[in-house]
C-alpha positions as CSV (number, residue, x, y, z in Angstrom):
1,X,-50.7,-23.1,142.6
2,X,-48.1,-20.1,142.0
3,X,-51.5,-18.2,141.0
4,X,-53.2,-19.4,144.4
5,X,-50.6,-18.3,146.4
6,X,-50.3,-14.9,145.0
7,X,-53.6,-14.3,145.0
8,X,-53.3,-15.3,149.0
9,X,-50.7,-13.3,149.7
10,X,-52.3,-10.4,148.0
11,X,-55.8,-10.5,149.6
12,X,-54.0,-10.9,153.1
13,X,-51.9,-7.8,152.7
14,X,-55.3,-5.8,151.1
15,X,-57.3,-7.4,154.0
16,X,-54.3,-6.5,156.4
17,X,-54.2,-3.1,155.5
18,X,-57.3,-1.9,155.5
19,X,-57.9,-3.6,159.2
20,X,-54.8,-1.7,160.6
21,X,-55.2,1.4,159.1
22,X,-59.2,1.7,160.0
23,X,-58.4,1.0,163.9
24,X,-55.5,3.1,164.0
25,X,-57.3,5.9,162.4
26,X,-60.0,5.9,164.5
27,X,-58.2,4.4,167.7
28,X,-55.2,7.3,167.4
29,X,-56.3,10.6,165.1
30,X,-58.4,12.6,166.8
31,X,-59.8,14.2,163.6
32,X,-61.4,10.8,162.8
33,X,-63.3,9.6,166.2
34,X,-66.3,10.2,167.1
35,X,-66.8,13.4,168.8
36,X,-71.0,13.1,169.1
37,X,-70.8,12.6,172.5
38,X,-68.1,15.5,172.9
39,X,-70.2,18.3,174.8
40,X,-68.4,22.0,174.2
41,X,-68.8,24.7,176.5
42,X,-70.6,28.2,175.1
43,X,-68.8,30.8,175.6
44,X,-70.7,33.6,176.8
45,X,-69.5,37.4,175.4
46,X,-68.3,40.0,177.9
47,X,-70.3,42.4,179.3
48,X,-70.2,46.0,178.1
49,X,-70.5,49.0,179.8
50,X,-71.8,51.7,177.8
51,X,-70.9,54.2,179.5
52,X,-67.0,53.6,178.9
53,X,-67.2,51.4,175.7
54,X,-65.2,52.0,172.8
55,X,-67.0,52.7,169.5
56,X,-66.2,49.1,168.5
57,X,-66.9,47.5,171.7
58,X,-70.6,49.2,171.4
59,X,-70.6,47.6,168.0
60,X,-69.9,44.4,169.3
61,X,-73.3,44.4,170.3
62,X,-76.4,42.9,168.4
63,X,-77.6,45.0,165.6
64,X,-75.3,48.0,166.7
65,X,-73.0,48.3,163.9
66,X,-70.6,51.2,163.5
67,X,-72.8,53.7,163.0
68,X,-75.0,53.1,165.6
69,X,-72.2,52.5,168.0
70,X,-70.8,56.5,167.2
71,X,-74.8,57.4,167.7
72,X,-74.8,56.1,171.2
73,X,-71.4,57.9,172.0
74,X,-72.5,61.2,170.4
75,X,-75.9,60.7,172.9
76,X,-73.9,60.2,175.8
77,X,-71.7,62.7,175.3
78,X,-74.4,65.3,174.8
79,X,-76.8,63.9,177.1
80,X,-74.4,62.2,179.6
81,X,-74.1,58.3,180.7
82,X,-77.1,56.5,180.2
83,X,-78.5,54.9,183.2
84,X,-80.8,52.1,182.2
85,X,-81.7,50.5,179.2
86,X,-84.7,53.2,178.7
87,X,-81.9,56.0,178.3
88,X,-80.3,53.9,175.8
89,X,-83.7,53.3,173.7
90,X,-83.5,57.1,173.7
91,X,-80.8,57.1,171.0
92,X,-82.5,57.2,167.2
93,X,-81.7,53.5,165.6
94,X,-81.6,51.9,169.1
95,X,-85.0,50.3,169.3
96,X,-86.6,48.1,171.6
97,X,-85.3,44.8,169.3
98,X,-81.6,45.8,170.0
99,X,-82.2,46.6,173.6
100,X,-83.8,42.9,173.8
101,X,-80.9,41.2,171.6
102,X,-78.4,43.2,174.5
103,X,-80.1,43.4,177.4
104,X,-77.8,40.3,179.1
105,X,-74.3,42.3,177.8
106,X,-75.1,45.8,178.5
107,X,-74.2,47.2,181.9
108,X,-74.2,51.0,183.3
């Protein structure tokens, strides 16, 4: 009988347990429920104006990493502000895949 009753007592508590702490896990903690339905909103980058972009704003862009960025400052500062994404092809690395990658960022 004192076995029994142990073993009761034991398996209740276990039982218990386990019941509480799985619906207050997923009933309080927020790290635990289920976010599938959770929609997140994109967050669309800024738009850059090359003409008065800072070297690392420029390589903020696409496939324009540093060096690329101080190309298209050296190019406008020899050749003045671009105008449309044709002048900006015009600088040597800038190709058509970079303008494409850009083309919703870049402003004049």
């Amino acid at each position: 009988m004192k076995f029994s009753l142990c073993s009761l007592l034991f398996a209740l508590l276990f039982v218990g347990n386990v019941y509480a702490g799985s619906a207050s896990t997923s009933d309080t903690n927020p790290v635990t429920r289920d976010t599938s339905t959770v929609q997140t909103a994109q967050v669309q980058p800024d738009k850059i104006n090359v003409n008065t972009a800072s070297v690392s704003e420029l390589a903020s862009l696409k496939g324009v990493g540093s060096v690329k960025a101080q190309a298209i400052k050296q190019y406008q500062q020899s050749h003045g502000d671009f105008s449309s994404l044709a002048d900006l092809e015009k600088v040597n690395g800038i190709g058509a895949s970079v303008i494409e990658q850009n083309k919703d960022r870049i402003e004049f």
